[in-house]
N, C-alpha and C positions, 0 to 999 in steps of 0.2 A: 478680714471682715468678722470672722470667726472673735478674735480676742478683744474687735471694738464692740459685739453685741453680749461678749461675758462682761465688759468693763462696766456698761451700761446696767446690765443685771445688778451685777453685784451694788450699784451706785442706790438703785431701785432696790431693795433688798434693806439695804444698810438705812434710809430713809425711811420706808417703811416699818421697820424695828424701832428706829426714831419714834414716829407717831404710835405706835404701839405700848412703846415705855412710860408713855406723857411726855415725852418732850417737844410738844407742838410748837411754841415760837423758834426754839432751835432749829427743829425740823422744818418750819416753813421760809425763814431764813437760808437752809442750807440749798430747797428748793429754785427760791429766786440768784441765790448767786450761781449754782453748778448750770442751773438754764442759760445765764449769763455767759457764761464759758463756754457751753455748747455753741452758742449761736455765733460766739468770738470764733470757734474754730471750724464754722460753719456747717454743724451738725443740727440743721433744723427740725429736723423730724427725730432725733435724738431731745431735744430741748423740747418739741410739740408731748412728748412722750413724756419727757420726766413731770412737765408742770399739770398734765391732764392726770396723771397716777397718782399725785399729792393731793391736787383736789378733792378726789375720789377716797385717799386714805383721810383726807383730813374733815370730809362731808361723813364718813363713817363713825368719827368719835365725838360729831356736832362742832365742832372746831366752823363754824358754818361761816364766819369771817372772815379768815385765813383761806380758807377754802375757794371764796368770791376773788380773792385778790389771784390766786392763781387762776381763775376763770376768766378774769380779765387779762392776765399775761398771756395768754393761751390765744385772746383776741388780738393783743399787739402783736403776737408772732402772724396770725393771719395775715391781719394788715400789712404788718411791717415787709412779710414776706412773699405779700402777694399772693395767699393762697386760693384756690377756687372756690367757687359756690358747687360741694358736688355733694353724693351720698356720703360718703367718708366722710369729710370733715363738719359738715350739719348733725351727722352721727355720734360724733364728740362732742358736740355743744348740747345737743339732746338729751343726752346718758348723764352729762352736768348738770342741766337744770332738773332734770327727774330727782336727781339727791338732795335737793333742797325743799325743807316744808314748802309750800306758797305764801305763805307768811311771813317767810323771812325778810325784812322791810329790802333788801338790800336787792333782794333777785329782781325787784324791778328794775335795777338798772343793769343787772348782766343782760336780760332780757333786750333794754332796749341797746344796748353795745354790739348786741348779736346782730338785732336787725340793721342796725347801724352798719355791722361791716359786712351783710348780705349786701346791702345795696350799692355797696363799695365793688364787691365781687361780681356783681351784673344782676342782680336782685330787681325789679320796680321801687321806685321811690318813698314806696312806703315797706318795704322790705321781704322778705323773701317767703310766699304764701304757705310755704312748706312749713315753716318756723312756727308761720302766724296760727296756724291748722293745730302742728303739735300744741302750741301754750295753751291754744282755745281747750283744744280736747282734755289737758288735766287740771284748767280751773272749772272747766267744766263737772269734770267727776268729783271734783270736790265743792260743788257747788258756788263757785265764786263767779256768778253768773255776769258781770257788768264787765269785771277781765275776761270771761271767755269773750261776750260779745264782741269787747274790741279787738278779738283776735280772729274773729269767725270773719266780721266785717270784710275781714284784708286777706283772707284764705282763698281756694279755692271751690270750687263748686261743692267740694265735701264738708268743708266749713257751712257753706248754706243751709245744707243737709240736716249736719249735728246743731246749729242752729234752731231748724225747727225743730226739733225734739228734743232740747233745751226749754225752748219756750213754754211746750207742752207740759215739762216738766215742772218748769218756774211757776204756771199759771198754777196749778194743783196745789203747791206748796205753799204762795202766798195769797192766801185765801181772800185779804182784803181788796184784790185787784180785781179789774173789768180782765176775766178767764184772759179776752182776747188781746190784752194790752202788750204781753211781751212779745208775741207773732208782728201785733201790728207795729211794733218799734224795732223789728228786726227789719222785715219786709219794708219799712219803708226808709228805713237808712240803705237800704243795698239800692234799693231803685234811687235815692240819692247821691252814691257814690257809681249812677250806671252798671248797675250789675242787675239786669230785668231778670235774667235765667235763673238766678240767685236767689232772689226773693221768690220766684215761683217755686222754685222749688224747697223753699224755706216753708213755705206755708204746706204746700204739697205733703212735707215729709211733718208737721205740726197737726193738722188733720189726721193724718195715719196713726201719730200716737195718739190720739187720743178717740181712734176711731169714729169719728165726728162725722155725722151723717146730716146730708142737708136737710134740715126741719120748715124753711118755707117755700113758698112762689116761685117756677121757673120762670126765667126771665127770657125772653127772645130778643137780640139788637143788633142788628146790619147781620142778620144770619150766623151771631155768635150766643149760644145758650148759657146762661148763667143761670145756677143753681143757689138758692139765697140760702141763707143762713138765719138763727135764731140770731144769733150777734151781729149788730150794727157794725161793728172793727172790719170782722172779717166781709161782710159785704163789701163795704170801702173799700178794702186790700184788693177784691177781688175785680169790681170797678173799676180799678182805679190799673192793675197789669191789663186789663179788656183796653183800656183807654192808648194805653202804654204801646200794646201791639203796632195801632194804627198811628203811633205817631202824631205829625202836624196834622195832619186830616184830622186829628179826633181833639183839637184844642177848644172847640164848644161843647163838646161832649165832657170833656175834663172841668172845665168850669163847672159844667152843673152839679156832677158829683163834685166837686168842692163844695157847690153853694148848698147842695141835701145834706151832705156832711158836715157842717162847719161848725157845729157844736161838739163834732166830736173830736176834733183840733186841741178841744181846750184840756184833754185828759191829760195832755201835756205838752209843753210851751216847746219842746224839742219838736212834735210834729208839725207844726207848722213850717220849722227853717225846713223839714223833707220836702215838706211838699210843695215849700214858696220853688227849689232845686230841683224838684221833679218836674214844676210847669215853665220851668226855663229850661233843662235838659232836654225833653223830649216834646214840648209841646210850643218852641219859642215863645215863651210868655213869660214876662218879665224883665230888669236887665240884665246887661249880660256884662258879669263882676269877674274879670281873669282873677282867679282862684284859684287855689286846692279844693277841690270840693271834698277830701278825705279828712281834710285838715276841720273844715268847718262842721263837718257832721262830727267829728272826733270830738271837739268841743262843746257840739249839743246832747253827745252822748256822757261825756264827763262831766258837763258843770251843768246839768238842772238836769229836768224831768223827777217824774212821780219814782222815784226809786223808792224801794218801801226796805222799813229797816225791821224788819219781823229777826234778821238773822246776818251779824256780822259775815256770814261767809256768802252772801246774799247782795251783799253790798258791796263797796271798793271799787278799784277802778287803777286803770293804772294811765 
C-alpha cells in the first residue's frame, strides 16, 4: 500500500510541476489519460484524487477551462461509480466551485451537473439543498442576487434565513424599488413552491435586518393579531401566511386579501403566477395543473419580473 500511495505522490508531484512550468494543455491532457488508467485498474479514489488536485492546480493559475473539464470528470467518476450523496464528496464539489470567479460563463453548468448527479445519489428532484444553500451563500456575498435566489428557493430552512437578509440588503442597495419588493418576491415564491416555514421565516429574518418596527394599526382576526406595516408588500406577505395558517377554512378570507391587494400583483407579472399557486396549494382554488410547481416558479423567476439593472452583479440568473 505503502509503494501504491508514493506512486501516486510522486504522479501528483510531477503534474503539478507541470502546471507550474506553463505546461497546461500537457498537463491537463496527462490528467485525463493517467485518470483513465486509474479507473482501468480500478483505483477510483486514486483517479477521484488526481483529477480534483488538477483542477485545483489548474483553477490556481486561471487555467479556469481546463479546470471545468476536470470538474466534470470528477462528476463522471461520481456517476459512473456510484458514489454517495455524503460530507466527503459534496466537500470536493464545494472546494471546486469556490475556485471559480462566479462569472466564469461556464460554472453554470458544473453547477447544474452537480445538482444533476446529487439527485442521481438520492437528492430531491430539484437537487441537493445542501449544494443549493452553499451556491446561494457565495452569489450571495458577491451580490448576484437573482442566482442566489434561485438557490435559496431549493435550500433548506437556512437558505430562507440568508434570504431574508439578502433581501434586506437588496432593497437598500437598489434604491429605485418598492423597499419591500425583493422580501415580497422571495416570500411568495417559497409559499409557492410549499415552503410556508420558509417564507416566514424569510420575512422574519428581513425585518430583523433592517430592524423594521411596525409603524401602523393592529389588527385582530379569528383571535390572530397582526401588526401592520407602513408598506402595503409586507402587509400582504403577512396577510397572506395568517391566511395560509388556516388553510381551506380560510379561502374567503384569502380572496379578499387578493381582491385589497390586486394592484399590488402588478409590481410584477411573476406575482401573480405565486399567488394564482398559493390559492390552488393551500386554499383549493383554482385548477389543479399536475406540474412542477418548482419548475414553473423557476420560470417566473428567470424570464420576467421587475429585475432592476442598477448593477450587472445585481442581475443574471442561472
Amino acid at each position: 500500500m505503502a509503494s501504491v500511495n508514493s506512486g501516486v505522490e510522486k504522479t501528483l508531484s510531477k503534474l503539478q510541476k507541470s502546471v507550474e512550468d506553463g505546461n497546461y494543455y500537457e498537463a491537463h491532457q496527462m490528467y485525463n489519460s493517467i485518470c483513465q488508467r486509474y479507473l482501468k485498474q480500478r483505483k477510483v479514489q486514486e483517479a477521484v484524487r488526481l483529477v480534483h488536485s488538477g483542477a485545483l492546480n489548474l483553477q490556481a493559475v486561471r487555467e479556469f477551462g481546463s479546470a471545468l473539464d476536470l470538474c466534470n470528470r470528477l462528476l463522471e467518476i461520481y456517476d459512473g461509480q456510484g458514489f454517495e450523496l455524503n460530507d466527503q464528496n459534496r466537500a470536493l464539489l464545494v472546494e471546486l466551485f469556490d475556485g471559480f470567479p462566479v462569472d466564469e460563463p461556464k460554472l453554470k453548468d458544473f453547477i447544474k451537473s452537480s445538482l444533476k448527479w446529487s439527485t442521481k445519489a438520492g437528492a430531491p428532484a430539484t437537487g441537493d439543498p445542501v449544494l443549493h444553500h452553499v451556491f446561494g451563500l457565495r452569489f450571495y456575498r458577491e451580490r448576484y442576487y437573482y442566482d442566489a435566489e434561485h438557490h435559496f428557493l431549493q435550500g433548506p430552512l437556512e437558505s430562507a434565513k440568508a434570504a431574508g437578509y439578502m433581501a434586506a440588503e437588496w432593497s437598500q442597495l437598489d434604491t429605485h424599488l418598492d423597499p419591500a419588493y425583493p422580501i415580497a418576491r422571495t416570500a411568495l415564491a417559497l409559499l409557492a413552491v410549499n415552503k410556508p416555514s420558509s417564507a416566514s421565516s424569510a420575512l422574519d429574518s428581513y425585518l430583523q435586518k433592517l430592524n423594521s418596527e411596525p409603524q401602523g394599526a393592529k389588527v385582530d382576526a379569528d383571535s390572530v393579531s397582526i401588526q401592520l406595516h407602513r408598506s402595503p408588500l409586507i402587509n400582504f406577505i403577512k396577510f397572506i401566511l395568517m391566511a395560509v395558517e388556516r388553510s381551506v377554512s380560510a379561502s374567503s378570507e384569502f380572496l379578499r386579501i387578493r381582491a385589497k391587494y390586486q394592484d399590488l400583483l402588478q409590481v410584477d407579472p411573476a406575482f401573480t403566477v405565486y399567488v394564482d399557486k398559493i390559492a390552488a396549494i393551500y386554499f383549493d382554488l383554482g385548477p389543479k395543473r399536475q406540474s412542477n410547481p418548482f419548475e414553473e416558479i423557476m420560470r417566473s423567476l428567470l424570464g420576467g419580473g421587475s429585475q432592476p439593472q442598477t448593477s450587472r452583479r445585481i442581475g443574471g440568473g442561472i
